[in-house]
N, C-alpha and C positions, 0 to 999 in steps of 0.2 A: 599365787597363780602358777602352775604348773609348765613348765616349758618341755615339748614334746622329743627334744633330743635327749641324748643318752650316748656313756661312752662309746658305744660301737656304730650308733645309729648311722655316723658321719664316714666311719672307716672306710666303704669302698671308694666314697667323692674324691678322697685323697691319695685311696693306694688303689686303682682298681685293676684287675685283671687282665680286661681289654680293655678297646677303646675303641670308638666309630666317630670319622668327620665327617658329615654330611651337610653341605654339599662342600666336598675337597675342593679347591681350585689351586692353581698356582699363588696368587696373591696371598692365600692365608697359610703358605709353606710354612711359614713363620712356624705354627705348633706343631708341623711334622717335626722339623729340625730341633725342637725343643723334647723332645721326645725320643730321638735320634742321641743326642747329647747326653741325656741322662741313662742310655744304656735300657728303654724300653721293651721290651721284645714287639719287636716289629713283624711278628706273629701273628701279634693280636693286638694289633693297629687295621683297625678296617677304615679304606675309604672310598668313599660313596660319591661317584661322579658321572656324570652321562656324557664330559666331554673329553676327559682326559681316562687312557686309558694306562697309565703311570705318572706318580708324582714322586721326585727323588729316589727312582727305583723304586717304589712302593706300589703294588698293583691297585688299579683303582675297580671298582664293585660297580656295573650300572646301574645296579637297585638294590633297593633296601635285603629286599626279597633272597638275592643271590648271596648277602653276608652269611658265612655256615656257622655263624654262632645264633643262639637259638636268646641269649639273655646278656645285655650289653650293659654291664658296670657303667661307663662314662659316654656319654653323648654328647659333642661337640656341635652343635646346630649353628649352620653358618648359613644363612638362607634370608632372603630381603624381605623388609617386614610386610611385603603386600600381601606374600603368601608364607609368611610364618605360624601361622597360627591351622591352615590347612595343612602343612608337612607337617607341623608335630601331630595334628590327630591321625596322620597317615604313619607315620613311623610307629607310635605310641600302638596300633591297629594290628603291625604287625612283628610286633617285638615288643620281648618285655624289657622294660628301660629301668636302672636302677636310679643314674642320676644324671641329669643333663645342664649340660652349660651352653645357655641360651646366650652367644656372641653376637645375635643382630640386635644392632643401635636403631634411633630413629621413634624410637616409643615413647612414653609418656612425659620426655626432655623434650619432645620436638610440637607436639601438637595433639589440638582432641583425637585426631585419629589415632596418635600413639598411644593415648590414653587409652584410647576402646580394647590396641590391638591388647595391649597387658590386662585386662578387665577376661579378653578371651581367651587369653595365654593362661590366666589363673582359673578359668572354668572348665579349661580341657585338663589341666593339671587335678582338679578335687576330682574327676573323674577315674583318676590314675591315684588311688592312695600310697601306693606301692614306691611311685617313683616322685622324686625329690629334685630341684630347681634351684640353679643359682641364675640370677641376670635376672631381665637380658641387660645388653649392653654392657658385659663387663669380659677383659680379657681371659678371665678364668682364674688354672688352678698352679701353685707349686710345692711339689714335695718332695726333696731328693729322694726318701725312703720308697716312698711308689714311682719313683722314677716318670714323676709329672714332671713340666714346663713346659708353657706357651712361647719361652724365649731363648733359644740356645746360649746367653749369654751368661742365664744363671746358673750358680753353682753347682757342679753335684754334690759336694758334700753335707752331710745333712747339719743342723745347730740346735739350737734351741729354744728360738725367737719362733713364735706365729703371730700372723699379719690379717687382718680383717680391713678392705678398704674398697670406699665405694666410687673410686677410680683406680682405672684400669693404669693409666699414664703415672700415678703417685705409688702405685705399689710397686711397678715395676722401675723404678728409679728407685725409690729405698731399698729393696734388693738391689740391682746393680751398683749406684754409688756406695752403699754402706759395707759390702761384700769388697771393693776396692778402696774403701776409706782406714776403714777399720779392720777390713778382715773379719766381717761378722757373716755369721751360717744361722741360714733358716732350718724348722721342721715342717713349719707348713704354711703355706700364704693362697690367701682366693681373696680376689677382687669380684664383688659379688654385685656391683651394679646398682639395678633397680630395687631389686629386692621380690619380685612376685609372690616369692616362693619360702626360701632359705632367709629367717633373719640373723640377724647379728646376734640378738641373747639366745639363739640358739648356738651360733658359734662360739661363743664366746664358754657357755656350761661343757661344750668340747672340750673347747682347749683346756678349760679348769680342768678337769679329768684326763687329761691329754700328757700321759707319762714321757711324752719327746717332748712337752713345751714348756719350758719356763718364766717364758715370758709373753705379754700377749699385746701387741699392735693396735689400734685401731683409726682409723681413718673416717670419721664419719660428717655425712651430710642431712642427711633426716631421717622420717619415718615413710614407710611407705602409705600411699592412700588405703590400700589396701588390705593391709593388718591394721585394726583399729585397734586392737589389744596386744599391738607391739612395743609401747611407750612403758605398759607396767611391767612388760615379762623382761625387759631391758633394763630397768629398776630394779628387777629382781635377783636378775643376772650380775648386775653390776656389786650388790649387798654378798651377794652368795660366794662370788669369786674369789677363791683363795690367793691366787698367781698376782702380779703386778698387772697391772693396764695403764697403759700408757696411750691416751686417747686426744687424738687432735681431731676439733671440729670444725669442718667449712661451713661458712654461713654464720661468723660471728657476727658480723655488720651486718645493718638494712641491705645494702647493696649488695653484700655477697649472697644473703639471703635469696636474691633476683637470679646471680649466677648458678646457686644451686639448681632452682627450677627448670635451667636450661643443659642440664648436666643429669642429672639424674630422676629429674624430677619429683625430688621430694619435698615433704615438708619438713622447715628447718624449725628448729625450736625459740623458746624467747632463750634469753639470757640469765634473766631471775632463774628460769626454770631452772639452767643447767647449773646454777651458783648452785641452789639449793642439794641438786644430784652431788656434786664435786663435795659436797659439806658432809653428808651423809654417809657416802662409800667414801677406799679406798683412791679411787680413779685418780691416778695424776693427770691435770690438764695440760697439754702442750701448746705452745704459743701455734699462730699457724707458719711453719717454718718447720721442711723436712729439713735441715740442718738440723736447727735444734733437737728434733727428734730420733737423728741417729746419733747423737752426740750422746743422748741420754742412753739410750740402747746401749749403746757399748759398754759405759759403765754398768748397768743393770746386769747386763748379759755374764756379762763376766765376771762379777760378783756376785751370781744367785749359781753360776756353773763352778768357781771352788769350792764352792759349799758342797753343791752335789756331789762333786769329786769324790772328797773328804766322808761324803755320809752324814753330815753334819746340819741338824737344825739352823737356820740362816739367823744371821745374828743381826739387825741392821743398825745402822750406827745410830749411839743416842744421844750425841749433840754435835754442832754447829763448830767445832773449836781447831783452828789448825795452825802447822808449822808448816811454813814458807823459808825454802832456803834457796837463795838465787846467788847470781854472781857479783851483783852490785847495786849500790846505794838507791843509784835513781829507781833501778827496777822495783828494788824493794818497797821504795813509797808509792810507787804507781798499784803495784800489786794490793800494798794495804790497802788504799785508798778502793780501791776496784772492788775487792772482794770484802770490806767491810761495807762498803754499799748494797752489793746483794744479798749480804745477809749471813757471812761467814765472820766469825769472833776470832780476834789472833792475838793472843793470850800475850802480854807484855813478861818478857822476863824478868824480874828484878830482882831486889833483895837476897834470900837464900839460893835460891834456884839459882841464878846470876852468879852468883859465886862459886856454885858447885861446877858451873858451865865451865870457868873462869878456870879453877883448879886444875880440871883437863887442859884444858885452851887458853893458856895465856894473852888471850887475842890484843893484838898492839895497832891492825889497821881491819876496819871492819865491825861485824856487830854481832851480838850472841844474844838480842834482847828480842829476837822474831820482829820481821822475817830475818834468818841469820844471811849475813853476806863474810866468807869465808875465803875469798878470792886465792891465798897460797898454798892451801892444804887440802883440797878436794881429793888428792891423790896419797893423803897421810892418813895415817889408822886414827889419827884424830880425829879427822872428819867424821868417820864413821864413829866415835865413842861419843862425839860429841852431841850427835843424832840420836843416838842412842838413847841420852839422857833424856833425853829434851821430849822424846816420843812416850809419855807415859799416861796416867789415867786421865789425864788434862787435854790429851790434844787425841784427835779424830779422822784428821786427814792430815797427811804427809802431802806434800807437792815439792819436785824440785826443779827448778828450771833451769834448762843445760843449753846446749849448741854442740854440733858438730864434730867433730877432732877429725882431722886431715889424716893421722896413721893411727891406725885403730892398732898397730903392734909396736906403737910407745910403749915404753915400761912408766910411763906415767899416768898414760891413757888408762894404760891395763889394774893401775893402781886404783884410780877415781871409780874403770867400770865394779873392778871390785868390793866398794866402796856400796855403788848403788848395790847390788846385789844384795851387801850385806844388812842395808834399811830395807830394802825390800822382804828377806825375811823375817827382820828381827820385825819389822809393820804387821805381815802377814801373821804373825806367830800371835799377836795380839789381838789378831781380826778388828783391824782399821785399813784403811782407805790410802794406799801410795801411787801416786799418779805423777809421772813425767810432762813436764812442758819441754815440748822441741819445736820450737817454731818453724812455721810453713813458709820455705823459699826453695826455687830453683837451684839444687845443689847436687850432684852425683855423692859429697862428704856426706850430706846430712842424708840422703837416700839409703846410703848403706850403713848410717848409724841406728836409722830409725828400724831398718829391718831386722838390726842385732836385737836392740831392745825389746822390738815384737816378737822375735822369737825366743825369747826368754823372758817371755809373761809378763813384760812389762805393760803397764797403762800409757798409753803415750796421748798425751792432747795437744794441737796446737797453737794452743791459748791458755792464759788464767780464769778467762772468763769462760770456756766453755767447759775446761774441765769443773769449775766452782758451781755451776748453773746444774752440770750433771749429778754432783753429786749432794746438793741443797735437796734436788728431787729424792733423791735416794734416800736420805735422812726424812723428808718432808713423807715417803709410803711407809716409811716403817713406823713414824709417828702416827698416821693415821689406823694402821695396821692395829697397832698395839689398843690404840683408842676403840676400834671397832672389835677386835676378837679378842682383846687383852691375850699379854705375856704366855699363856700356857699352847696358844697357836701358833 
């Protein structure tokens, strides 16, 4: 089945030229300032108000009529839904609209009437082939590159994550927390609502062809009533997609099932069903927990972006197998125990390999049989040789777990950083997986150790278990990857 998008079809919704909010009021400043932020041309920012005749310094228009642009890229309709469905036939009447984000709530989550008003929303819309709908009821759109945002808080710099989610409240907290967690950057994010109009496997064949996105988000709650032939083009979407998807669904329980209805009002799927979807595509399922799903992003993100760097076909890891090197015994049985539960293999040293460990490292207190604990020498060229060895065709992800240092201009500090650096390349050079644990506590030390290591490509996680979880997933799309489009893809 044929889905109607195409790479350019989407391009003005996210970069558009102008822009009109009608009806502007003070309360929904909120997207002027987001716009403001990202360095829009407030040119070509029209807004349409009958009571304010400035908002933010921005002159306001008292009718549609007096806007002197004659064809409007983005349409921001903020209008209560008693008469939203007469102002869009009145705007749509006298202006050509390319695509508009319908921000009044109250529709088909609230009651029959909101049903009807979306039923009327989608029959003024086939009227207009021309012009294209996201909502209602969804905050909108963001894209540093078109100098969108609804929220001044998000980033201008652009990334390479895009975001599909059918709240408004969850899209805009995984931009803000993960952009402050991780220091990750979008290319394009819309919280799209109800759905009237714009579906999701249309978005989604975007982003595939979407040379800023590498990665793609999803957020979802149902199907809309109103595409009946949204479930297969979404199926189809999901088989077709090159890019990673990383899809968390509300409404996995009965009950949340209930909460959907009151939210966006869609319909939520069974379960079977989506097992079967999950079995068939790529799609990584995500627990429902925006934690866990920027946790996974980060590593995704930034492993499909060295690649790009480089120019380089993406490699993804092809087994489960790692070296753990921490500071101490207990930690190290807690680690094994932890991560051989979820599902990560840590290869026993023994025999020959042991011995060759052994010949560098004469180790007298401690262990070189994985996880290694090395507590005197983290700061000796040993450490680093010893790692070295140990990192070969056998192991898949490197983790090391540190703390802090009070004088970051020790000449011992300066020995250990040198150390990571040097697993860090010699990981990198093998295209395998090295990921720092620095655990999360109130500390100005570990503040400005964390921002070293971030700013020198480090992976940093706050845990065993979140970095291990991230990158199970990462192993678990490239398996699936290979199973659906085999090796030559």
């Amino acid at each position: 089945m044929e889905i109607k998008s195409n790479k350019n079809s989407l391009e003005l919704l996210f970069k558009p030229k102008n822009v009109l909010i009608f009806e502007a009021k003070p309360k929904i400043a909120f997207f002027i300032e987001g716009f403001i932020r990202q360095g829009f041309d407030l040119k070509k920012l029209y807004l349409v108000s009958a009571k304010e005749d400035k908002i933010l310094g921005i002159k306001c228009y008292k009718s549609i009529e007096d806007v002197p642009a004659n064809t409007i890229d983005l349409l921001i309709l903020s209008i209560r839904r008693e008469i939203v469905v007469q102002n869009l036939k009145d705007v749509l009447s006298k202006k050509k609209i390319n695509f508009i984000h319908i921000f009044t709530a109250g529709t088909a989550e609230s009651d029959e009437a909101g049903i009807k008003i979306e039923r009327d929303l989608k029959e003024v819309l086939v009227k207009y082939p021309g012009t294209r709908s996201i909502g209602p009821n969804c905050m909108g759109l963001y894209c540093p590159r078109g100098k969108v945002a609804y929220y001044s808080s998000f980033p201008v710099e652009s990334g390479n994550i895009s975001l599909i989610f059918q709240s408004g409240d969850l899209h805009s907290k995984m931009v803000k927390f993960s952009s402050r967690r991780y220091n990750l950057r979008f290319s394009k994010g819309v919280s799209i609502g109800n759905c009237i109009d714009i579906q999701v496997s249309e978005l989604l064949q975007y982003f595939d062809e979407d040379d800023e996105t590498d990665l793609i988000c999803v957020y979802f709650e149902g199907l809309s009533t109103l595409h009946e032939n949204e479930g297969k083009r979404l199926l189809k979407a999901f088989k077709d997609t090159k890019k990673p998807i990383l899809f968390m669904r509300g409404g996995r329980t009965e009950r949340g099932q209930t909460a959907v209805l009151t939210h966006t009002g869609s319909m939520a799927s069974k379960r079977k069903i989506w097992d079967a979807i999950f079995n068939q595509t790529t799609i990584i399922e995500i627990p429902p927990s925006l934690d866990e799903l920027i946790d996974y992003v980060y590593l995704f993100s930034n492993y499909l972006k060295k690649f790009k760097k480089l120019s380089k076909k993406v490699i993804y890891p092809s087994g489960k197998r790692a070296l753990v090197v921490l500071w101490s015994g207990g930690f190290g049985i807690l680690a094994t125990d932890n991560l051989t539960e979820l599902g990560l293999e840590l290869p026993l040293f023994e025999g020959k390999k042991l011995e060759k460990l052994k010949k560098i490292y004469p180790i007298k207190i401690g262990s070189l049989s994985n996880p290694f604990d090395m507590p005197w020498v983290t700061a000796d060229k040993v450490f680093l040789e010893v790692c070295k060895v140990a990192i070969d065709d056998d192991i898949d992800l490197i983790i090391v777990e540190t703390d802090a240092w009070r004088d970051l201009n020790d000449a011992r500090f300066k020995g250990y950083y040198n150390n990571l650096l040097g697993i860090k390349t010699y990981t990198e050079s093998l295209e395998k997986v090295f990921i720092i644990i620095l655990h999360q506590y109130p500390s100005e030390t570990r503040a400005t150790f964390h921002d070293k290591l971030v700013e020198d490509g480090f992976l940093v996680y706050p845990s065993i278990e979140s970095a291990a979880k991230s990158f199970l997933n990462l192993y678990k799309y490239g398996q699936k990857r290979e199973e659906l489009f085999g090796k030559i893809n």
